[in-house]
C-alpha positions in Angstrom: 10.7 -38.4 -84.3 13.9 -40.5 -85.4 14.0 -41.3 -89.5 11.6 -44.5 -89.9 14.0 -47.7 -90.7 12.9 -51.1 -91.6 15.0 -54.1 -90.6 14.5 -57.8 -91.3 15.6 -60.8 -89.8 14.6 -64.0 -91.4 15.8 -67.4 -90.0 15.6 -71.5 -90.0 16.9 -74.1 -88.0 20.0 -73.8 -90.7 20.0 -70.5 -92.1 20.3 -66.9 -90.6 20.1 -63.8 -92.4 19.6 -59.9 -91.3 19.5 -56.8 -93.7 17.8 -53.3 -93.8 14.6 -53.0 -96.0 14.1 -50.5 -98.4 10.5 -51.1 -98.5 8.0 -53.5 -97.2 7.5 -55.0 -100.6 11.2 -56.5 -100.7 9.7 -58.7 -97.9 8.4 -61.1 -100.4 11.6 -63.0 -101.4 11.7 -64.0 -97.4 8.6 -65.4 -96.8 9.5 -68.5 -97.7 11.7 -68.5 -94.3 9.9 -70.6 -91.4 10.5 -67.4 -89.1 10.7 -63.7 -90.6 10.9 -60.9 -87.8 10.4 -57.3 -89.2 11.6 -54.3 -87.0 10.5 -51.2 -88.0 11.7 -48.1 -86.6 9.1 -44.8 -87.0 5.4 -44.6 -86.5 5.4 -43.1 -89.9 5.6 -47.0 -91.4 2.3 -47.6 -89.4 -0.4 -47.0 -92.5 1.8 -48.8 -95.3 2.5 -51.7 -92.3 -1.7 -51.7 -92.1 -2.5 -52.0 -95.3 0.7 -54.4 -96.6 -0.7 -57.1 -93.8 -4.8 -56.4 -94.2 -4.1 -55.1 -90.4 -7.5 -54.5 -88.4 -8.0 -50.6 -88.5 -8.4 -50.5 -84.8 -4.5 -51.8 -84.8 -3.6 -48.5 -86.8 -5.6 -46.3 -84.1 -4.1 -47.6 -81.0 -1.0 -47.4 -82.1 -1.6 -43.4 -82.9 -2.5 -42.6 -79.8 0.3 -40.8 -77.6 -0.9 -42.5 -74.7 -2.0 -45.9 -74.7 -3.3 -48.4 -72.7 -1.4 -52.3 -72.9 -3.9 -53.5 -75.4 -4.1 -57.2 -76.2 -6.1 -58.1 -79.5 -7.2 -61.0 -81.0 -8.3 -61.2 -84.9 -8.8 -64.2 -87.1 -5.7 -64.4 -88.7 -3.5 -62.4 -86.8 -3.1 -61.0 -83.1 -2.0 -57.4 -81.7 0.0 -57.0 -78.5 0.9 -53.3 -77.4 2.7 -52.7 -74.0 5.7 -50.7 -73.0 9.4 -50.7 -72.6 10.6 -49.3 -69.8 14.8 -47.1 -70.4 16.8 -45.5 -67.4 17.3 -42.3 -68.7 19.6 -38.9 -66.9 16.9 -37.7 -64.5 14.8 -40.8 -64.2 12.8 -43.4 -66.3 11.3 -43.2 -69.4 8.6 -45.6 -71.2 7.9 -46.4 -74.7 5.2 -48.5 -76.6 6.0 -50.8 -78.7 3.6 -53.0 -81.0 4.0 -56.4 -82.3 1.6 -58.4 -84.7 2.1 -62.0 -85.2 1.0 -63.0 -88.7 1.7 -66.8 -89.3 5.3 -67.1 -89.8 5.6 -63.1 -89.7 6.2 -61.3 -86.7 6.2 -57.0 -86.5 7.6 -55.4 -84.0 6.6 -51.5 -84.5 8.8 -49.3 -81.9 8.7 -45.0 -82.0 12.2 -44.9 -82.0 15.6 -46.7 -82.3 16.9 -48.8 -79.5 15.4 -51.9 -77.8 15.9 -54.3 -75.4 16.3 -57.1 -77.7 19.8 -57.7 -78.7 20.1 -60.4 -76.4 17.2 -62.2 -78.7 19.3 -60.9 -81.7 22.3 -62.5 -80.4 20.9 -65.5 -79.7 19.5 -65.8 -83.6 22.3 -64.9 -84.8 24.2 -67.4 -83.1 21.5 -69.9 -82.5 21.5 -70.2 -79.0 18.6 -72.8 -77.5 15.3 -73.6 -79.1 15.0 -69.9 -80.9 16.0 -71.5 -84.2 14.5 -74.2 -83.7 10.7 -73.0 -82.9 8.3 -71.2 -84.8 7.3 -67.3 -84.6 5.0 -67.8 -81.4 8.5 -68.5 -79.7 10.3 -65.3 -81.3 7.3 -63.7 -79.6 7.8 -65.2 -76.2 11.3 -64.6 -76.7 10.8 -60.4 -77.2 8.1 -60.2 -74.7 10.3 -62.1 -72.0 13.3 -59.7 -73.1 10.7 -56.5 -72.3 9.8 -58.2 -69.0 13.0 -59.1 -67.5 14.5 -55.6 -68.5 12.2 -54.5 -65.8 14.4 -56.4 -63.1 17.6 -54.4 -63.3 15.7 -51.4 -63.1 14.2 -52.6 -59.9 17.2 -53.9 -58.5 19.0 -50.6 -58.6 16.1 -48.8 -56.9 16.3 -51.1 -53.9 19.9 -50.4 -53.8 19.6 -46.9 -53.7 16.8 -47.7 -51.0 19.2 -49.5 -48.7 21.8 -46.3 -49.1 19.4 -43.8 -48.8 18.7 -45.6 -45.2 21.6 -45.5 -43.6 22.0 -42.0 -45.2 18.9 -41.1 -42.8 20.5 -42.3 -39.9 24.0 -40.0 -40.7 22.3 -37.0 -42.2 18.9 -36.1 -42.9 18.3 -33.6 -44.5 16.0 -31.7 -47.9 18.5 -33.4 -50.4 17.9 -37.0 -48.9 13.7 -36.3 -48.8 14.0 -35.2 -52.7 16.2 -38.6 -53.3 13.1 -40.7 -51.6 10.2 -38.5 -53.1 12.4 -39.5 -56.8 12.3 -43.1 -55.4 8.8 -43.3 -55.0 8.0 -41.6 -58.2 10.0 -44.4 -60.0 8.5 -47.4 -57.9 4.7 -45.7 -58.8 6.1 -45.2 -62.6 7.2 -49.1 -62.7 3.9 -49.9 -61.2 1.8 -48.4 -63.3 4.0 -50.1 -66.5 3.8 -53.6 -64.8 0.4 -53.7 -63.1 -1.8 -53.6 -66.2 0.5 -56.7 -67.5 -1.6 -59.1 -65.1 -4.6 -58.6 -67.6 -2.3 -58.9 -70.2 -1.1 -62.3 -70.0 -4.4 -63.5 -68.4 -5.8 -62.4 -71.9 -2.6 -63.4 -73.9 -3.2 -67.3 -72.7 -6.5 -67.9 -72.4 -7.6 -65.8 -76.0 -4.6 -66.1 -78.1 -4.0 -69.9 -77.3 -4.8 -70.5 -80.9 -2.0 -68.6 -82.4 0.5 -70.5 -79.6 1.7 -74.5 -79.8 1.4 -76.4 -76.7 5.1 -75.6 -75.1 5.0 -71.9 -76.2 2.0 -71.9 -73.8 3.9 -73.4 -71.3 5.9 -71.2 -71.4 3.6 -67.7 -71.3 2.0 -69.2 -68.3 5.9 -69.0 -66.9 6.1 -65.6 -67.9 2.6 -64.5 -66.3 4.0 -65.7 -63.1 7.4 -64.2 -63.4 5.4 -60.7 -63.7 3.3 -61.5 -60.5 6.8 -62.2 -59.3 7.9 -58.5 -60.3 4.7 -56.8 -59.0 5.3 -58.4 -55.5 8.5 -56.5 -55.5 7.6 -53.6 -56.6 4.8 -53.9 -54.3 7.2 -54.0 -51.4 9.3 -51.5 -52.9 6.5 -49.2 -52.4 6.0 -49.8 -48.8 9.4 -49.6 -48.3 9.0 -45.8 -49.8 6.4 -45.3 -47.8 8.6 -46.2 -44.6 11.5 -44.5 -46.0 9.2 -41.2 -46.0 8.4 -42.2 -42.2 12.0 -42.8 -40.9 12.9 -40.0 -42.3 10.3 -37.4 -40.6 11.1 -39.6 -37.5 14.6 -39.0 -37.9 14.0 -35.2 -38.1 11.6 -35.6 -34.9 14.1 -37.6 -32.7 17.1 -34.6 -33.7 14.5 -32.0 -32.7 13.5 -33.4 -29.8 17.2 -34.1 -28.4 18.1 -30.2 -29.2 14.4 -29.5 -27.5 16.1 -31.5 -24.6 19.2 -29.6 -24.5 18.0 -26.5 -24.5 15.3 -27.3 -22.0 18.6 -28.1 -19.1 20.0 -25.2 -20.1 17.1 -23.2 -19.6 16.6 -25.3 -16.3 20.3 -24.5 -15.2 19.9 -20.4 -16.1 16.6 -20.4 -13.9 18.3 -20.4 -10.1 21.2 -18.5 -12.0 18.9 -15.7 -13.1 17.3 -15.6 -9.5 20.1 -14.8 -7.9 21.7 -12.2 -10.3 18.0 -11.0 -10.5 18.4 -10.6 -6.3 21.6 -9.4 -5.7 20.6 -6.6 -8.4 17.5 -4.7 -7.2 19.8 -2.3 -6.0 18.2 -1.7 -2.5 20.5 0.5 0.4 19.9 -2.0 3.0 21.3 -5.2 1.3 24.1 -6.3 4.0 25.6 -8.9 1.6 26.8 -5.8 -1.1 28.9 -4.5 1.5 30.3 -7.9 2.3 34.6 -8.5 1.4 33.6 -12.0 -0.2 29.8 -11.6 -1.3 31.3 -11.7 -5.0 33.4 -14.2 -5.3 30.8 -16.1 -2.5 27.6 -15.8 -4.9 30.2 -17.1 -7.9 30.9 -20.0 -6.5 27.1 -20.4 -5.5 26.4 -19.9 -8.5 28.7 -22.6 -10.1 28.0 -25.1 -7.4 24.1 -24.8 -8.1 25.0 -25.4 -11.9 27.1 -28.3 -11.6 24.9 -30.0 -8.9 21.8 -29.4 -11.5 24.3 -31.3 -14.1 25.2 -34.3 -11.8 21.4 -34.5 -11.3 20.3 -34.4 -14.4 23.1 -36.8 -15.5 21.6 -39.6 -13.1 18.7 -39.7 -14.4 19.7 -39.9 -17.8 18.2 -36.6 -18.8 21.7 -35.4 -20.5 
């Protein structure tokens, strides 16, 4: 578990500031900032954070639990929102919760350990890029949740890459090594899926219960995030059927390769058969076989021999057996 860490960032249309916290009762002196954002780093903050803000205890629970569901929850005074970030780690993709409660001017943002996706939004505070400075604490919030969202789309966009080289890989070289690479694939699409899908609800609830806490062009604006994750769904929808196919090609890959080895060793056999017949003949061994005594029957039933193969190979060549 990394060491729990407070950090606060507290900002106007005019003013920026950004320091560590000892303790969440140095929070105080900020309030009087029209935006204060409070990172906190550590599940271990999660009873103090409770009982600092009056926080529902149903907050406290869900975000104990080691596995939990995208929660959206709506109180009088303040709202919940718990979903996932999503980090390319060595050997695949890893997901974390991460809380945030919007309290008036306050937002929290409770994460189990450090690293986000949100220095972008950081930056942008920091240097007061667009309307950030210039909105309210319903915008920071838009602003973190779209940052959690669109992380999403890189990730996706390398697994179609590595779907259009694991294709032509198929056609060069199939093999166990390529099947593991598409079985990791689809793993990571299902893992994605599973992270975005619930998000439908999510924003469904978001706009149509926690309207109160937004103004009218923060709204606005969540509706355009809903749709951008419908947008990221639909993609990972296809890339999910593209798995699925990938799985297919392959397997018909493997079929087509065993069948064209099936096909050479079926004229082979077919060329061997009137070959074996006549070495089969010509050695039964019987006294009475005129043709053993014969000056050319060797070098005779050689050439018959050759002739019959290479006629079988012309044939076969024609009709575009070989």
């Amino acid at each position: 578990m990394a060491e729990p860490g407070i950090t606060l960032i507290a900002y106007s249309n005019e003013d920026f500031m950004s320091r560590k916290l000892g303790s969440l009762e140095e929070l105080e002196r900020y309030l009087d900032y029209p935006v204060v954002w409070v990172n906190v780093t550590g599940l271990e903050e999660i009873e103090s954070i409770g009982e600092y803000f009056k926080l529902n205890e149903t907050i406290v629970r869900a975000m104990r639990r080691k596995a939990p569901e995208v929660r959206a929850m709506f109180f009088d005074d303040h709202l919940f929102l718990l979903l996932h970030q999503v980090y390319e780690v060595e050997g695949g993709l890893k997901r974390e919760k991460i809380g945030l409660i919007l309290r008036g001017n306050v937002l929290v943002t409770i994460q189990e350990v450090k690293g986000d996706v949100f220095n972008r939004v950081r930056e942008r505070i920091r240097e007061g890029e667009g309307l950030i400075r210039k909105r309210g604490a319903d915008y920071l919030l838009f602003a973190l949740l779209e940052a959690i969202v669109e992380n999403y789309v890189p990730i996706l966009e390398r697994i179609s890459a590595e779907m259009e080289k694991t294709e032509s890989l198929i056609l060069r070289k199939p093999d166990q090594v390529i099947l593991k690479k598409i079985h990791h694939m689809r793993r990571e699409v299902l893992f994605m899926r599973r992270t975005v899908f619930p998000l439908l609800e999510f924003f469904r609830r978001l706009r149509m219960e926690g309207a109160s806490f937004f103004g009218d062009e923060t709204a606005k604006q969540f509706e355009e995030l809903h749709d951008h994750v419908r947008d990221i769904l639909g993609i990972i929808e296809t890339q999910k059927e593209l798995a699925d196919s990938l799985v297919e090609f392959y397997y018909s890959t493997i079929s087509m390769r065993t069948n064209e080895v099936m096909r050479i060793l079926t004229v082979v056999s077919t060329i061997f058969i009137p070959l074996t017949f006549i070495t089969g003949l010509y050695g039964m061994n019987f006294r009475h076989m005129p043709e053993l005594q014969w000056r050319y029957g060797y070098p005779v039933v050689l050439l018959l021999m050759l002739g019959i193969a290479l006629g079988m190979l012309v044939y076969f060549r024609r009709k575009g057996w070989i």
